[in-house]
C-alpha positions in Angstrom: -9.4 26.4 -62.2 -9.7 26.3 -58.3 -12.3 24.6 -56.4 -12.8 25.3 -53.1 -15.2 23.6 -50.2 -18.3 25.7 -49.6 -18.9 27.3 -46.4 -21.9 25.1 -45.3 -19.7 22.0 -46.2 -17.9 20.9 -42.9 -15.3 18.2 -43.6 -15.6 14.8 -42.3 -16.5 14.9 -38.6 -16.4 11.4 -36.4 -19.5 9.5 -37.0 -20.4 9.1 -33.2 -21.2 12.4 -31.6 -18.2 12.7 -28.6 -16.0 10.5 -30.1 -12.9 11.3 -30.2 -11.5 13.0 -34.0 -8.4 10.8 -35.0 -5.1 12.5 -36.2 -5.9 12.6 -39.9 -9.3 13.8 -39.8 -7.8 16.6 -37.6 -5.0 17.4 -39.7 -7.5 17.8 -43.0 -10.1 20.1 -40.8 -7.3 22.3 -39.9 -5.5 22.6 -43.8 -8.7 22.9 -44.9 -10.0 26.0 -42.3 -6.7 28.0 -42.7 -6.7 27.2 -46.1 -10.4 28.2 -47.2 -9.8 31.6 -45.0 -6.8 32.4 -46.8 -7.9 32.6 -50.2 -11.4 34.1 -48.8 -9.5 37.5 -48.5 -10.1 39.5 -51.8 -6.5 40.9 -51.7 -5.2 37.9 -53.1 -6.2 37.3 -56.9 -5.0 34.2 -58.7 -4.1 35.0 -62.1 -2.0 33.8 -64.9 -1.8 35.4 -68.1 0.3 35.9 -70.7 1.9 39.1 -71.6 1.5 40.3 -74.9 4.8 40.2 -76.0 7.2 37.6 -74.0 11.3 37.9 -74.1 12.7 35.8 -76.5 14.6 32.6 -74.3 12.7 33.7 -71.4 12.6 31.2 -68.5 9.2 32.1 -67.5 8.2 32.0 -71.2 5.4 35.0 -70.3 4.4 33.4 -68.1 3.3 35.4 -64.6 5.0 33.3 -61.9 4.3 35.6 -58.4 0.9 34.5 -58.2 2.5 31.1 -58.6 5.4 31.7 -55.8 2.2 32.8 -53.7 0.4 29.8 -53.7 3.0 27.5 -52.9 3.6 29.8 -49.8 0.4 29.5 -48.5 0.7 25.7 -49.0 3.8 25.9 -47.3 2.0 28.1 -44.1 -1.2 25.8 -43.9 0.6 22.6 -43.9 3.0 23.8 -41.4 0.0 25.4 -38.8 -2.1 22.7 -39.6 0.6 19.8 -38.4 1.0 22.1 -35.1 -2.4 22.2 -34.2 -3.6 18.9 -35.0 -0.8 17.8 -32.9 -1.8 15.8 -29.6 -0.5 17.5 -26.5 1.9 14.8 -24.8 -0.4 13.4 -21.6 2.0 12.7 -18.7 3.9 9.3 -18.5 1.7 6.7 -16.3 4.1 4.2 -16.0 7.8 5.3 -15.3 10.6 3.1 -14.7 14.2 4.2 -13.0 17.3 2.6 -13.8 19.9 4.7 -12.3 20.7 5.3 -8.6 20.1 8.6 -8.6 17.1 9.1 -10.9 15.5 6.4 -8.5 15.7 8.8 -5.4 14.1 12.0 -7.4 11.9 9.7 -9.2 10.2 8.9 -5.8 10.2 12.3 -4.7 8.6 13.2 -6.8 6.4 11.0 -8.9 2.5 10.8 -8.6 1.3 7.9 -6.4 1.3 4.8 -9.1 3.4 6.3 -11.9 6.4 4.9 -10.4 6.7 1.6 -11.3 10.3 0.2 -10.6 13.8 1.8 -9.1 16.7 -0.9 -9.2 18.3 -2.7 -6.7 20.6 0.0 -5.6 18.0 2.0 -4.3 17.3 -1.0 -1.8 20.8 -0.8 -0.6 21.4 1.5 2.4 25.1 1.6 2.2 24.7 3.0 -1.4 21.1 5.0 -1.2 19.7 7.5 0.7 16.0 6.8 0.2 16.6 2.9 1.1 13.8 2.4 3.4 11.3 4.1 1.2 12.3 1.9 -2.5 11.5 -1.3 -0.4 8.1 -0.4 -1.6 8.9 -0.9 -5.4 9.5 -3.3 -7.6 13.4 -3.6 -8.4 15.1 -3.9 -11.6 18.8 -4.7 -12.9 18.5 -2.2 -15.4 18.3 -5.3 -18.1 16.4 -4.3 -21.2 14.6 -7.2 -21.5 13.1 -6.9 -17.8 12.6 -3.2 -18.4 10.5 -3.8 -21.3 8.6 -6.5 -20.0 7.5 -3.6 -17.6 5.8 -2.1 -20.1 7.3 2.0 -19.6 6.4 4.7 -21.3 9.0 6.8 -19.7 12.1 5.0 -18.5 14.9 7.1 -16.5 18.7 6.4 -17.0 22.0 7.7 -16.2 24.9 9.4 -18.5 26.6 6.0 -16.9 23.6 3.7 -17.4 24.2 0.2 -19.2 24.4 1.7 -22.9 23.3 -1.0 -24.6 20.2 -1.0 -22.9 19.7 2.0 -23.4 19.8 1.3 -27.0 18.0 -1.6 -27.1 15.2 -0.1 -25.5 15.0 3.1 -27.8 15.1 0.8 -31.0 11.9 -1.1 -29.0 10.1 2.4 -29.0 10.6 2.9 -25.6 10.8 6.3 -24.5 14.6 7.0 -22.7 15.6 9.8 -20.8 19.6 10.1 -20.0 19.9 12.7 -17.4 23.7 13.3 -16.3 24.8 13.1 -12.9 24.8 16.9 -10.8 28.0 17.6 -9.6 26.8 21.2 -8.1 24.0 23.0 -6.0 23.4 24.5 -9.9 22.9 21.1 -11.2 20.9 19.0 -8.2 18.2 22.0 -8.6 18.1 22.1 -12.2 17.6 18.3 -11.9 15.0 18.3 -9.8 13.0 21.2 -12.2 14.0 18.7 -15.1 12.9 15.7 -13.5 9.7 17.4 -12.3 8.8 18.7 -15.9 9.7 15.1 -17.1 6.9 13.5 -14.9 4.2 16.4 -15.2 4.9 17.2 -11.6 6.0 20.6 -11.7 4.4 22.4 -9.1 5.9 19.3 -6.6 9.2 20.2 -7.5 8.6 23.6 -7.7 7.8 22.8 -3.9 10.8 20.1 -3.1 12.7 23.1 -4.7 11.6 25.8 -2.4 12.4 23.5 0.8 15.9 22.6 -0.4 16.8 26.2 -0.8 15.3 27.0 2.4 17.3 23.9 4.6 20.8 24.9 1.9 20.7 28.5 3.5 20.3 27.2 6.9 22.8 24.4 6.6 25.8 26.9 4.9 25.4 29.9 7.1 28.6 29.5 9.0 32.5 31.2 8.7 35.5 30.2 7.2 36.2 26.5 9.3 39.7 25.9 7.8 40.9 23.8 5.1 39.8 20.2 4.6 41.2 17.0 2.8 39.0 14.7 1.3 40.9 10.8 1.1 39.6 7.8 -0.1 41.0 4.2 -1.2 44.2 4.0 -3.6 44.8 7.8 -2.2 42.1 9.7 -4.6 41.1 12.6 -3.6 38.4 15.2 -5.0 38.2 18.2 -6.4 35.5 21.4 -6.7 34.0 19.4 -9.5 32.8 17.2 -8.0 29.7 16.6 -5.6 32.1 15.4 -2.7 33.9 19.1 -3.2 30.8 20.8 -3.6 29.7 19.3 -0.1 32.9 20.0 1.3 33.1 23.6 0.4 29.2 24.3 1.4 30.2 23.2 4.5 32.3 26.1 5.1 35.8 24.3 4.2 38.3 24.8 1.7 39.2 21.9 -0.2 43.2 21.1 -0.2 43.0 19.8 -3.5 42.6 23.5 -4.9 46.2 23.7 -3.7 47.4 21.4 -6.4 44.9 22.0 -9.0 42.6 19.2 -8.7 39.0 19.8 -9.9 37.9 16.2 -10.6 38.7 12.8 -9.2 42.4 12.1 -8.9 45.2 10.6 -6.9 46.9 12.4 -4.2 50.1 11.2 -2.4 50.1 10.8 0.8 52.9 12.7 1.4 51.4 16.0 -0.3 48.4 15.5 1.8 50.6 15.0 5.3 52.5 18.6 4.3 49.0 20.0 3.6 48.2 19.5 7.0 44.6 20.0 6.8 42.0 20.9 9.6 39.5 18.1 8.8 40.5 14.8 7.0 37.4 13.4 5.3 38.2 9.7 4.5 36.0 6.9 2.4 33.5 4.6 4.0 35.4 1.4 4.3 33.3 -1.2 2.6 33.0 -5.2 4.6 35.6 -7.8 4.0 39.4 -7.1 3.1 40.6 -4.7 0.2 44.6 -3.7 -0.3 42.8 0.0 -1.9 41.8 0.3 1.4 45.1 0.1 3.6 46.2 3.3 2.9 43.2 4.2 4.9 44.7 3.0 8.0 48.2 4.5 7.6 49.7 5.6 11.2 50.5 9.3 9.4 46.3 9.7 8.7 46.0 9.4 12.7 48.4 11.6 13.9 47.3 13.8 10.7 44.2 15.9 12.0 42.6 16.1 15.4 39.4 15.8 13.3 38.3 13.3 11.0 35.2 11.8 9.5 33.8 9.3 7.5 31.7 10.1 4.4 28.3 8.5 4.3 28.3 7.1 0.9 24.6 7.1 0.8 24.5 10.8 1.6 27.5 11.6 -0.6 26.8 9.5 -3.8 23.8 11.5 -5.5 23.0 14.7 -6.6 19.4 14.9 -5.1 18.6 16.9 -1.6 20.4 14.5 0.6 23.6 16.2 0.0 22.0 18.6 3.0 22.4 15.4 5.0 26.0 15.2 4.2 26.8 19.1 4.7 25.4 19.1 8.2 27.6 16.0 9.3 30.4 18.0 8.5 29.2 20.5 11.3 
């Protein structure tokens, strides 16, 4: 025999008028709702009976079983809506943390005033960032779990590179992590930016920083064919179209030598391949203070009779994926 709530008979409400109903108390008013409307329809009758004459070894042993089946399924249904709708729509993080370079930079582009609590170090560094000047004004971190915790995040941002075992650490603490990897292509640095945005309940600001990047791209790529370029760095590595250095080099109007010889990613390149290559522009590595051997090939007599033009990269314009690259395509100009 069912029993079923009356109509009149609300379920438990709060005791305080206003207060706020707690998960469980919202899960059994929503089971209960869909459930009581559900069997109030007169299409459904429960019924079991036994038929007059059951099959000998029958499983059901006469047994009626649909109406049976039927119940369960609205079990199954009420439980399921009921779960969704008492579930608490997730508020937006209030205290975000940064430990990755380039999380830092779109992290303070676009975070609320407040809900960016900490970048690291790196962001500090103006030989490595691009926003240096403006993460002076937060708190830095080592990306160290136990300082990160002690920050008390509910949303911390990493790197597919970050320290992994503080990445795990954190998780096992309950702390929310985020591992966003790094963008390699115009593609990527907007999808990270929408990503990033939706992460921090800032969409329309990205929607906005997304909108003015597209705008300054356009206006930064419009230009003809300017040759072929080299890209050259310490220990003779070169880049490929897979990487953000290629995709700077090749918005910038160039073609990148390295396609020559099948290089998509980060690899070596002799010097001699790149002296018969003959490029237009020769893009070389920052050199870094104080004395390294990696860096000698950098000064090589062949580099300077090589190409009447030649740059430096900016490593803080060239390292992320975030709308500084624009910075970086217009130095090529």
């Amino acid at each position: 025999m069912w029993a079923f709530v009356p109509r009149s008979e609300a379920p438990y409400a709060p005791e305080r008028e206003g207060q706020r109903p707690s998960d469980g108390w919202a899960l059994y008013s929503a089971f209960a709702i869909l459930f009581r409307a559900h069997f109030s329809s007169s299409s459904l009758q429960i019924t079991a009976k036994r038929s007059a004459r059951p099959r000998t070894g029958s499983v059901n042993s006469g047994w009626h079983l649909d109406p049976i089946r039927k119940i369960v399924q609205v079990f199954a249904s009420c439980i399921t809506a009921a779960t969704i709708l008492a579930a608490p729509a997730q508020a937006a993080p209030q205290r975000v943390v940064s430990i990755n370079l380039c999380t830092d930079q779109l992290a303070m582009l676009l975070a609320a005033p407040g809900q960016l609590v900490s970048v690291t170090a790196l962001a500090q560094n103006p030989e490595m960032s691009a926003m240096a000047e403006e993460a002076l004004a937060y708190p830095a971190n080592h990306a160290r779990a136990e300082e990160i915790y002690l920050l008390r995040p509910d949303l911390v941002l990493a790197g597919e590179y970050s320290t992994g075992p503080t990445v795990a650490m954190l998780r096992r603490l309950g702390v929310r992590v985020e591992v966003l990897p790094p963008a390699e292509s115009i593609p990527a640095i907007r999808d990270q930016i929408t990503h990033i945005g939706t992460l921090l309940d800032r969409e329309a600001e990205a929607a906005d920083l997304l909108a003015r990047f597209d705008t300054d791209l356009k206006a930064a790529t419009e230009h003809r064919d300017r040759g072929r370029a080299a890209l050259y760095y310490a220990n003779s590595f070169t880049s490929g179209g897979d990487t953000l250095a290629g995709t700077i080099v090749t918005a910038a109007g160039f073609r990148n030598i390295a396609d020559d010889y099948g290089i998509r990613f980060t690899s070596p390149l002799p010097l001699e391949l790149l002296v018969m290559s003959r490029p237009d522009r020769l893009i070389t590595g920052a050199k870094w203070p104080g004395q390294s051997r990696s860096e000698a090939i950098l000064d090589h007599p062949a580099l300077a009779m090589l190409s009447p033009e030649k740059s430096e990269v900016t490593d803080a314009d060239w390292v992320c994926g975030t709308p500084a690259v624009l910075n970086a395509i217009r130095s090529l100009e």
